[in-house]
C-alpha positions in Angstrom: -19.9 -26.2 1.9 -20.2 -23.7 4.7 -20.2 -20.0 3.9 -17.3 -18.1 5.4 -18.2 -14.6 7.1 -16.3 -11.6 7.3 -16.9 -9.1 9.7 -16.0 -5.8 8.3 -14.9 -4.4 11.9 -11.4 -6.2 12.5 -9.8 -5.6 9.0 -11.2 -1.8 9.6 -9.3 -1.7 12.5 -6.4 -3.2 11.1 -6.6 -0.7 8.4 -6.9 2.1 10.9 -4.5 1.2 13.4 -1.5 1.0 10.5 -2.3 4.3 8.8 -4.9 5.9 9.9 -8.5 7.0 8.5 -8.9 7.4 4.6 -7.4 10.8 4.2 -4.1 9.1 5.2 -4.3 6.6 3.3 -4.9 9.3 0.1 -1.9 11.4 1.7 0.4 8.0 1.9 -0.2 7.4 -1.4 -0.1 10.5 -2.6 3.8 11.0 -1.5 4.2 7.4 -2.3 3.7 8.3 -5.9 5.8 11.6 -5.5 9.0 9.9 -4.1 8.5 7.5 -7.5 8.2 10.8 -9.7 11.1 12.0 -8.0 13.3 8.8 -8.0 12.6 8.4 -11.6 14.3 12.1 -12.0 17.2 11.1 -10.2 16.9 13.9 -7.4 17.0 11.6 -4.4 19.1 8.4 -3.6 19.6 6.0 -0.7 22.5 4.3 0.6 22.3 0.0 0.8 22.4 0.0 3.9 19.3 1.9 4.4 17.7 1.0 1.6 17.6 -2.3 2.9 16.3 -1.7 6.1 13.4 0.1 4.7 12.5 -2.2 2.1 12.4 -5.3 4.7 9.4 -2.7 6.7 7.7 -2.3 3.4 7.9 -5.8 2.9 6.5 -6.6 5.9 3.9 -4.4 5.8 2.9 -5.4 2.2 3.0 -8.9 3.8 0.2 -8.5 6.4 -1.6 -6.6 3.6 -1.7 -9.6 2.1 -2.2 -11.6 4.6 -5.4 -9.4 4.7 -6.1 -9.3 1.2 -9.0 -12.7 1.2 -11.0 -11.0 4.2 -10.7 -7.9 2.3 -12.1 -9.6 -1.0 -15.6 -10.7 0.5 -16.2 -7.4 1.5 -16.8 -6.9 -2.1 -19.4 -8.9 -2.2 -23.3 -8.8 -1.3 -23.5 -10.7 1.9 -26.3 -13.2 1.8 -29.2 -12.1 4.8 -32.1 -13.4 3.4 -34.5 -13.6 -0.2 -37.0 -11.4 1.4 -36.6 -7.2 -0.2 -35.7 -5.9 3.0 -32.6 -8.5 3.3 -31.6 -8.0 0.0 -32.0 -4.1 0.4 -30.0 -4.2 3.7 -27.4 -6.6 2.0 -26.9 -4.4 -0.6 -26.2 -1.2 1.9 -23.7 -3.1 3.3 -21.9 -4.0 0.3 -22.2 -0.1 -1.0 -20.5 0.8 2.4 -17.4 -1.4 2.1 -16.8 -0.4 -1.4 -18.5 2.2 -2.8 -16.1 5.4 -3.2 -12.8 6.4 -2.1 -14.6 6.9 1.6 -14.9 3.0 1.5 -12.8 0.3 3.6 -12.3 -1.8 0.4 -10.7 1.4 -2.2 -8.8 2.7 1.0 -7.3 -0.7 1.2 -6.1 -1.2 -2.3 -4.8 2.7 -2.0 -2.7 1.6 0.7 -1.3 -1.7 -1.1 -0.7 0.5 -4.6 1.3 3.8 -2.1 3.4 0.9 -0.4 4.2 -0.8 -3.9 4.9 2.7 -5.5 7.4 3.3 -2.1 9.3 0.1 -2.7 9.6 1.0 -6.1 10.8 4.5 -5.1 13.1 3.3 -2.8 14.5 0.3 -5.5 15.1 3.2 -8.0 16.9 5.3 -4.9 18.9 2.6 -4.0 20.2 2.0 -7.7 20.9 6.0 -7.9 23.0 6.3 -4.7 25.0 3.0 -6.2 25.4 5.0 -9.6 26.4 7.7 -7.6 28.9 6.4 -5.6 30.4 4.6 -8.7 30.7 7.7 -10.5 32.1 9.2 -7.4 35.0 6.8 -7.1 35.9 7.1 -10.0 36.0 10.9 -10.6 38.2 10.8 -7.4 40.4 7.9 -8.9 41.5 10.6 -11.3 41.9 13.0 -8.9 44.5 10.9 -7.0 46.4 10.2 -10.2 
């Protein structure tokens, strides 16, 4: 069985070219989180129409993420250079600088997968608010009209 390689460099730039470095990733997620907070309160809604719209760009973002996902998965693991120390040691290095901290290609990937999960959520919750809304709405101006 043949071993597959992964080149760090294209799923990087993937990475990069959707979001940005690391610190947007953070910020993403960050406000992803927020919006959930304040969806969950109730102080923001969303009309279907737009809800919809947005979800189906979440979706297909969290698609390609997934898409990404297996490539992503060996980077997790200690590439195989050699049985000598050196290869071992340099193997190792590499491993420690795809997922070491929150710096690292591999964290910074799953941070973007949780912010865009937490935004559809957001937006879910938003969507069922406006509805709640507008039912409560039409019906408070139901009476008004009687």
């Amino acid at each position: 069985m043949s071993e597959v390689r992964v080149h760090p460099l294209p799923i990087a730039d993937a990475i990069s070219n959707v979001v940005g470095g690391p610190e947007q990733v953070k910020s993403f997620a960050d406000d992803a989180n927020r919006m959930l907070e304040e969806a969950q309160a109730g102080h923001w809604a969303v009309d279907e129409e737009t809800g919809t719209h947005l979800r189906s760009a979440i979706t297909t973002m969290q698609n390609r993420l997934d898409q990404l996902a297996p490539r992503v998965g060996f980077l997790r693991q200690t590439p195989r250079l050699g049985h000598d120390a050196y290869a071992r040691e340099v193997a190792e290095h590499m491993r420690r600088a795809m997922d070491s901290d929150n710096q690292s290609l591999v964290p910074v990937f799953e941070a973007l997968r949780a912010g865009l999960e937490k935004l559809r959520q957001a937006l879910d919750i938003a969507m069922e608010k406006y509805d709640a809304a507008d039912e409560a709405a039409t019906k408070h101006l139901g009476q008004l009209k009687d």
